[in-house]
N, C-alpha and C positions, 0 to 999 in steps of 0.2 A: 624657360622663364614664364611663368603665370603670370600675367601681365592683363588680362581678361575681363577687366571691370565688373560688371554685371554679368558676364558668364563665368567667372574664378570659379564657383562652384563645380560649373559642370565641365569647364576645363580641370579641374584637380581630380575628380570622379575618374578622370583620362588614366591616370597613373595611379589609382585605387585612395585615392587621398580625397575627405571631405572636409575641406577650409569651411570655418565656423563664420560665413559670411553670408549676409543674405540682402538683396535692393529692398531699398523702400523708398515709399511715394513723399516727393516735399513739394510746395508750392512756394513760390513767388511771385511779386507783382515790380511794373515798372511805369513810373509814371511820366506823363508828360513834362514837361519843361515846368519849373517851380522857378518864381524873380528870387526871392532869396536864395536857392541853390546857385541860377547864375550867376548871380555877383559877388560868389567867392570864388576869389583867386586863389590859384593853386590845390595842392589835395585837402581833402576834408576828411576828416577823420570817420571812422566807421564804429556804429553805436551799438551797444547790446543793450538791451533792456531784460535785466535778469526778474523782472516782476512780469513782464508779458509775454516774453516768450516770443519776443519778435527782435529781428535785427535787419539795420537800415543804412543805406553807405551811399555813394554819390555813384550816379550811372547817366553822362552826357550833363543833361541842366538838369537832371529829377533827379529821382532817387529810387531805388532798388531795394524794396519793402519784404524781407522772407519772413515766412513763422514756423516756428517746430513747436505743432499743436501738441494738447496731451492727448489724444487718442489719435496717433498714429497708424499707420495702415499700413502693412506688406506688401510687396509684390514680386510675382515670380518666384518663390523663395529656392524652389528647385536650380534657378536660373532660367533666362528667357530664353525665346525660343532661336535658333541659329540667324533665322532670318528676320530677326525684328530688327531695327534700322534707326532705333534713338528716338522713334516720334515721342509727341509730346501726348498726355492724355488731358479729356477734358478737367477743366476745373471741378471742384468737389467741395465749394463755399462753407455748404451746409459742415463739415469735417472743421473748417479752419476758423467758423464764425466769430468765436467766443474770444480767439484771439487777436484775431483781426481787428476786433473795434478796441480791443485792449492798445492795440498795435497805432488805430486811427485816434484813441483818443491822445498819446501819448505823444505822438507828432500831430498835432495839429492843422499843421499846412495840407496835410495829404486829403481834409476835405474838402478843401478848395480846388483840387486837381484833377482831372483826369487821371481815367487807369490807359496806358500805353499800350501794354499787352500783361498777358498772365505767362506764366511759363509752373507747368503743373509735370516733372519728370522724376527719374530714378534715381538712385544712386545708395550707396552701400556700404554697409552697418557690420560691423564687428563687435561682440559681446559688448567692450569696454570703448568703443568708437575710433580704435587703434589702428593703424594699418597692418597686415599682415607681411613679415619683409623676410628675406634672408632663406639659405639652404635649406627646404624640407627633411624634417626628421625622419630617417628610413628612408627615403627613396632617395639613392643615388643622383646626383646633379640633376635635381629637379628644383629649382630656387621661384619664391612667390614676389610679388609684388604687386597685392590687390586689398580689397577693402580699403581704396584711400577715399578717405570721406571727402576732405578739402583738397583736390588735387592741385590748384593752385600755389597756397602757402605751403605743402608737404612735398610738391613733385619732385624739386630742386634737393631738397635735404636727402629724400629717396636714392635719388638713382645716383649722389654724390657716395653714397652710405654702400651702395650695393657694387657700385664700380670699385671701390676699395674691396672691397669682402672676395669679389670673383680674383678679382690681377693679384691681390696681397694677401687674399686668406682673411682678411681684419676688416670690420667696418670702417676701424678710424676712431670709432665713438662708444661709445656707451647708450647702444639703439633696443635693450634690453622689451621697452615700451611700446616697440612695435614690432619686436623679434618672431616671427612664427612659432617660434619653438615655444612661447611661455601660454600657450594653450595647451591642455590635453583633452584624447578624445572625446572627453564630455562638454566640451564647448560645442560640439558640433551637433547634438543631441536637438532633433525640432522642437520642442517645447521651451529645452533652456535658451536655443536660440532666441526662437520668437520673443522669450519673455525679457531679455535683458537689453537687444537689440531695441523692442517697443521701450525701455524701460530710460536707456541713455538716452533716445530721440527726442524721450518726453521731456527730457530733464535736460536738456542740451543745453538750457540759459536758464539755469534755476543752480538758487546760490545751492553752493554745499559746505559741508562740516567735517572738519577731519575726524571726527567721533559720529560720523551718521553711518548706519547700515542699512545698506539696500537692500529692499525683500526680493524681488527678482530673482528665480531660479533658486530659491532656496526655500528647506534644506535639501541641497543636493547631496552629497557625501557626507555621512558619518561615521565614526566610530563606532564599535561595540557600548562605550559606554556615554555616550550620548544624551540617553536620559539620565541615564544614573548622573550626569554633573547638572543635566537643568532642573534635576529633583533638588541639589544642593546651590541651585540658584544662578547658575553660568549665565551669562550674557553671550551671544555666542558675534567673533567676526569670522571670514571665510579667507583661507589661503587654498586658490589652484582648485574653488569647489570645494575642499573639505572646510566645515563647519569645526570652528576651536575657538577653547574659551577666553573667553577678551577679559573681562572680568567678573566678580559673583557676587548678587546682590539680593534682597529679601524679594519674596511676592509681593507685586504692587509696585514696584518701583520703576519709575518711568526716568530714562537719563533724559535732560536737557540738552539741546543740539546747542550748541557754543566755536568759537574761535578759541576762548578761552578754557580754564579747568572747568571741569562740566561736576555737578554733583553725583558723579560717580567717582571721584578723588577720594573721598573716605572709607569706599567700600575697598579700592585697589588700595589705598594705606595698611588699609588691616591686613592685606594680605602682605604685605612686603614686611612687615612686624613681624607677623609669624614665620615668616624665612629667615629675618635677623635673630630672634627670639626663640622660637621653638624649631617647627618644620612649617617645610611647604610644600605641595606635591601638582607638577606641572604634567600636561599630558605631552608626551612627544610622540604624538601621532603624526605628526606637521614636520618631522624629519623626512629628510629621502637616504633611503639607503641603497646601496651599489654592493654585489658581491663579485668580486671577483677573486677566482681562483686560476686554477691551470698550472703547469711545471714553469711556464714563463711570468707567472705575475708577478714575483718580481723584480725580475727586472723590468718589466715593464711601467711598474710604478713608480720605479724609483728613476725611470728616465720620463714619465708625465709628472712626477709634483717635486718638489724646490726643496724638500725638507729631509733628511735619513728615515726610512720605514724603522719602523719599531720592531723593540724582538718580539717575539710569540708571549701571548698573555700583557705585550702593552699598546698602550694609547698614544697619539703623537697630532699631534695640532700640522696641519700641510698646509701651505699654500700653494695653489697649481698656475701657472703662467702661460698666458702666449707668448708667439713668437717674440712677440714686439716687448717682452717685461710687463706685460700687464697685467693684474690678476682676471684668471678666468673660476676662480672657486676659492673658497676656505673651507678646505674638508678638516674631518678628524678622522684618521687612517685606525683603524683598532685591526692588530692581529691576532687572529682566533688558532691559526695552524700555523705550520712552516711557506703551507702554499693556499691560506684562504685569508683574506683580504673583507673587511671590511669598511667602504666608505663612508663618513657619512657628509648630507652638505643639504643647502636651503629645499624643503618640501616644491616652493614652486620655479625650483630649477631640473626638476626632472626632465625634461623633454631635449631642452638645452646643455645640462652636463653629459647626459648620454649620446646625444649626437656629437660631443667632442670627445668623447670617449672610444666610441667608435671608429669616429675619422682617425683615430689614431691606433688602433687595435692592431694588433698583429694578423698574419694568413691565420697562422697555428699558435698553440701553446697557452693564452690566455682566452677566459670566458668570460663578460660581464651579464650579468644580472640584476635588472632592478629589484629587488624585493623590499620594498619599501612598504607596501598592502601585504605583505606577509608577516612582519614582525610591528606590534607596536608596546609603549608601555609609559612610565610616568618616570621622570626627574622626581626624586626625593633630597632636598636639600633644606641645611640647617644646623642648627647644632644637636638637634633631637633626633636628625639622619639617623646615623648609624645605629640608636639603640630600637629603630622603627625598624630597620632592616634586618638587626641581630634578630627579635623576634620571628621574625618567617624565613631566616636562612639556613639551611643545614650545615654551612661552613663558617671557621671566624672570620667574620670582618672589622675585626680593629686594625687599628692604624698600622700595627707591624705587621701582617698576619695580611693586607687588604691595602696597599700604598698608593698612592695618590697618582692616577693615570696608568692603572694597570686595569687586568678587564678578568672575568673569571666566570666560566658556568655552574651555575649550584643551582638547587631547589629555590625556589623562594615562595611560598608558602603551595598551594596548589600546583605552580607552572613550574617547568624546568627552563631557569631564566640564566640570558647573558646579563649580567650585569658591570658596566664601567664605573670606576673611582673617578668620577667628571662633573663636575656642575658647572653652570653656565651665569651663579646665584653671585656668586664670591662666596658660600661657604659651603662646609664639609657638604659632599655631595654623593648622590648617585644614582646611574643612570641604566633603568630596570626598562630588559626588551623580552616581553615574550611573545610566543606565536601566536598571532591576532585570534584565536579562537581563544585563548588563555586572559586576552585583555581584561575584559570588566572582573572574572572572578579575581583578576591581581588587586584592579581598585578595590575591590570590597573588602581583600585581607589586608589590604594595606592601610584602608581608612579604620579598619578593625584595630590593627594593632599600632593607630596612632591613634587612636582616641585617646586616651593618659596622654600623650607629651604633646599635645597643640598642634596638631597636624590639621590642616586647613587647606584647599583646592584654590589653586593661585591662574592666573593668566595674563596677555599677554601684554598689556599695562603695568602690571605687576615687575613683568620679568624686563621691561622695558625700562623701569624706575630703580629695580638691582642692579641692570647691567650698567644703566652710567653712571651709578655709583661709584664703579669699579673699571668706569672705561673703557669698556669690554665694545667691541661692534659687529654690526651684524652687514651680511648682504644685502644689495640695493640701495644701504643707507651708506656708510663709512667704505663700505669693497664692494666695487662695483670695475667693471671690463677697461675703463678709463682712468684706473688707480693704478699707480706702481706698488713695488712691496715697501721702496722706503718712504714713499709719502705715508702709507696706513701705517708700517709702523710692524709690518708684516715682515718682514726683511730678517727681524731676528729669528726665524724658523730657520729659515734659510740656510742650507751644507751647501756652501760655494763650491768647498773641496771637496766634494766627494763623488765629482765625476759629473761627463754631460747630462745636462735634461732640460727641457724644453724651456727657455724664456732666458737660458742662464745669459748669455752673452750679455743682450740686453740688460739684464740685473746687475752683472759685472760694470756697465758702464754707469749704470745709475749712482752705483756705490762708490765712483770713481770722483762722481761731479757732486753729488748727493740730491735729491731732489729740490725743487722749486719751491714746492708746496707741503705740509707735515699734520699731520692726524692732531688735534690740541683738543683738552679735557678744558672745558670753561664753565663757571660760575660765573650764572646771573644776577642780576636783581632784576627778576623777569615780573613780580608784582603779584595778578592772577592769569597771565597766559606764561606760558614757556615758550620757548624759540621753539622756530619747526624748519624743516627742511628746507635750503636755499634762502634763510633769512641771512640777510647780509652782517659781516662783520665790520667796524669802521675802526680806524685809528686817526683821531683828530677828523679831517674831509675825507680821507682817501680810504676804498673799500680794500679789505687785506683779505678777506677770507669768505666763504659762506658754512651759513650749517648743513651740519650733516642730517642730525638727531635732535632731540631737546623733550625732558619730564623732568616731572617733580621726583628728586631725591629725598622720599619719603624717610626714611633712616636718619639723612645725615640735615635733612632740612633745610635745605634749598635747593635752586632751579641749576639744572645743571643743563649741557649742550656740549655735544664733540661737533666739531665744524675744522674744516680746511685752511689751515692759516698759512700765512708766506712765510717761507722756512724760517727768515732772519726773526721774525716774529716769536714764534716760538723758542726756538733759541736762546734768546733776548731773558726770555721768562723761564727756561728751565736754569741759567746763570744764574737767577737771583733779582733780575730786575725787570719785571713783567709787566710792559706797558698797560695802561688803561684803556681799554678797549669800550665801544658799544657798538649793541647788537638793537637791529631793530626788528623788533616784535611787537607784531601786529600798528605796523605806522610808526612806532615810539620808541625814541632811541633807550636803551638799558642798559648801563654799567655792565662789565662785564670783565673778568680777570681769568687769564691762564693759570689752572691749575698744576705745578708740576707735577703731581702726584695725584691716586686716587684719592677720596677725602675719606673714601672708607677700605678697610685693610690693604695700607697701600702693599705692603712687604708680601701679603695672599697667607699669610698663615694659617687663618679660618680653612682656604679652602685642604691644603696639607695637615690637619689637626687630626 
């Protein structure tokens, strides 16, 4: 166990592993005895000042003054030396100036006060300011437990989280957020370090935007065609380090940072039009793909995911399980041979579905393989699909000839491509993979031969505003390690009967009691924000649910949200009698109704056309 604070580093270097952790320097101050401190009884509450960058809490009758200046300072980043012993270094004023009087104008009392003592020490930064937890990826029972920034408020949830995982296999939770495994080795990279580590420290109490992108370490990873989409105006966010497109917008166009819809809503409208309307063409570089083969794949597959493997040339939607019933993935199993296997499942789960892959592997008989940096290509979906794809296929793909979740390799224009009958849009779709040196000449023939039918480079706003049109959910938001399959709703994949495999018992009893909690499609009258993640649901005073997701339904024209409701809830409203709900977004309570249905092709005919 990596337990090593400021040495994690160069304890992990021990067993050839370099944790993307590195110490750096903070200051704070503590001051003498304050009359108005004394004379509150009981605790007092502890203040952040998101304008100064300072935060101040009660320590004896004073109070306990820290600041996380903007130009932060490294130390040790290798890790310190064996025999260093915790001292403390000198103060460093001239660093914390600027904030500091920010900090004294702001509390006022502090110039009446003595300073008590300074405390000017280490402590240690993870890219995203996360702790580092759980079994290292490849190296045999080697488990981390370092980078904890706040060991105070985080120690207790840790070693609660990791005492489950070692004795039961399972956290217990959904510790995704500080799992070791959702870094890869580019986190550990010194420049991306230093620049993203300096980058949270600064911004430690500096409001933020769920539409803000940080420039920090980027661009790290791109695709082949990378310029070719910021020539046609990408905005770009990052998954896992690779750089993908958010959404596409003219030269010169500056988004607004907001709580709310920001004035890039019109740019992602147009694109979700031309998915409903003509075509759209999405990059799925941001997939992770798994190959597995060998004379045992499958049976091996079919004793790790919940669902029947498909035959040769189909597609099949899996869901995979822990022990405990819990989802650990929503892949899409595509079979290319009798005995070749492809997975597919979220871009920044690679480190984490492989290390479960593995722990489960057989001696002999199966291989897994990432190749997820060996194949990439673009979702073409719409109603204009198919005759963009007829153009550069050497085989037919109409609807009889090409059926909906089956997979097939032909030419398609330049590259010799696999392509799957899948969208992810709600309409006719498909899903073009070639070998990453083949990538950009595909976009070019593909935007070639969608020029005539309104073919337009969509992202991932876009495909955020299709998918809850249609209900559809994705990992981290809706399926996440603390979901069951019949709360998501996942459970209909599910071949109870078709033999053991990992999670079933638990599944079986879920199905027995049915779940507490149920996946529910809701319309807001959300105004100009949308509901966001963990905004509460209410019914009358009492809280029933939280969200999962929440965009604007460009298409169908209004604000739609999947969130978590209590089963009877749900229920209630697919009978026919759907209680009145509000959601609050941003402070403000919202009408809000269970929809039974998608509001846009609920029966999915579009995507079977």
């Amino acid at each position: 166990m990596n337990a090593a604070g400021l040495w994690a580093r160069r304890v992990g270097r021990m067993v050839g592993v370099d944790h993307p952790v590195v110490p750096m320097l903070h200051h704070y101050l503590v001051t003498e005895p304050i009359p108005e401190i004394a004379a509150i009884e009981g605790e007092m509450p502890a203040v952040t000042d998101l304008e100064g960058f300072t935060y101040l809490q009660r320590e004896g009758d004073g109070v306990l003054l820290g600041v996380y200046e903007t130009r932060p300072r490294h130390w040790a980043v290798e890790g310190p030396d064996w025999d260093y012993g915790m001292e403390l270094f000198p103060e460093d004023l001239d660093r914390i100036l600027p904030e500091l009087e920010i900090g004294f104008q702001r509390f006022p009392a502090l110039k009446d006060v003595g300073i008590k003592r300074w405390v000017h020490g280490a402590f240690t930064f993870t890219p995203d300011g996360n702790p580092l937890v759980g079994p290292v990826p490849g190296v045999p029972n080697y488990w981390a437990a370092c980078g904890v920034m706040a060991g105070f408020s985080q120690g207790a949830g840790i070693g609660l989280a990791l005492a489950n995982w070692i004795v039961d296999g399972d956290p217990g939770a959904d510790v995704f957020g500080m799992d070791v495994a959702r870094f890869g080795p580019y986190a550990s990279n010194d420049r991306y370090l230093r620049a993203t580590t300096a980058q949270f420290y600064a911004r430690r109490f500096v409001m933020a935007y769920p539409n803000e992108e940080l420039p920090a370490g980027r661009p790290l990873m791109t695709t082949p065609c990378y310029d070719a989409l910021l020539a046609e105006g990408a905005r770009f966010t990052v998954n896992r380090g690779l750089e993908v497109p958010s959404y596409f917008a003219p030269p010169g166009f500056e988004e607004e940072m907001t709580l709310g819809r920001s004035n890039a809503e019109p740019f992602v409208a147009a694109e979700v039009e031309a998915v409903r309307t003509a075509a759209g063409a999405y990059e799925i570089a941001q997939y992770a793909r798994y190959e597995v083969t060998g004379p045992g794949a499958e049976a091996w597959l079919d004793h790790l995911l919940a669902s029947r493997l498909p035959e040769v040339g189909r597609i099949r939607l899996a869901p995979m399980l822990g022990e405990r019933g819990r989802l650990m993935g929503d892949l899409t199993v595509t079979r290319l041979d009798e005995d070749r296997f492809w997975l597919t499942g979220s871009y920044h789960l690679q480190d984490w579905h492989l290390r479960w892959f593995l722990a489960h592997l057989p001696e002999r008989g199966v291989e897994v393989r990432n190749v997820t940096d060996a194949w990439m290509g673009f979702s073409v979906s719409g109603p204009a699909a198919r005759r963009i794809l007829a153009a550069l296929a050497t085989e037919d793909v109409s609807n009889e000839a090409f059926p909906f979740l089956h997979v097939r390799r032909m030419d398609v224009g330049s590259a010799r491509a696999i392509v799957g009958r899948i969208s992810f849009t709600g309409e006719l779709g498909y899903e073009v993979v070639v070998p990453v040196a083949h990538h950009r000449t595909l976009w070019c023939e593909l935007r070639e031969a969608g020029a005539g039918q309104g073919l337009r480079p969509i992202g991932d706003r876009a495909l955020d505003s299709l998918r809850l049109e249609k209900g559809y959910g994705i990992w981290s938001r809706e399926y996440r390690q603390d979901v069951t399959p019949g709360m998501s709703g996942l459970d209909r994949y599910i071949a109870f009967d078709k033999g053991p495999f990992v999670g079933r018992e638990a599944a079986l009893r879920e199905r027995e009691v049915g779940p507490d909690r149920r996946l529910a499609l809701l319309e807001v009258e959300a105004g100009d924000a949308d509901a966001a993640m963990d905004d509460g649901v209410w019914l009358g005073g009492r809280l029933v649910g939280l969200v999962t997701s929440g965009a604007f339904g460009h298409h169908v024209g209004t604000s739609l949200a999947l969130a978590y409701l209590e089963a009877a809830v749900v229920e209630a409203a697919v009978s026919g009698d759907a209680p009145e709900l509000t959601v609050v977004v941003l402070g403000e309570g919202r009408r809000a109704r269970v929809l039974p249905e998608p509001p846009y092709d609920p029966t999915g005919s579009r995507l079977r056309s």
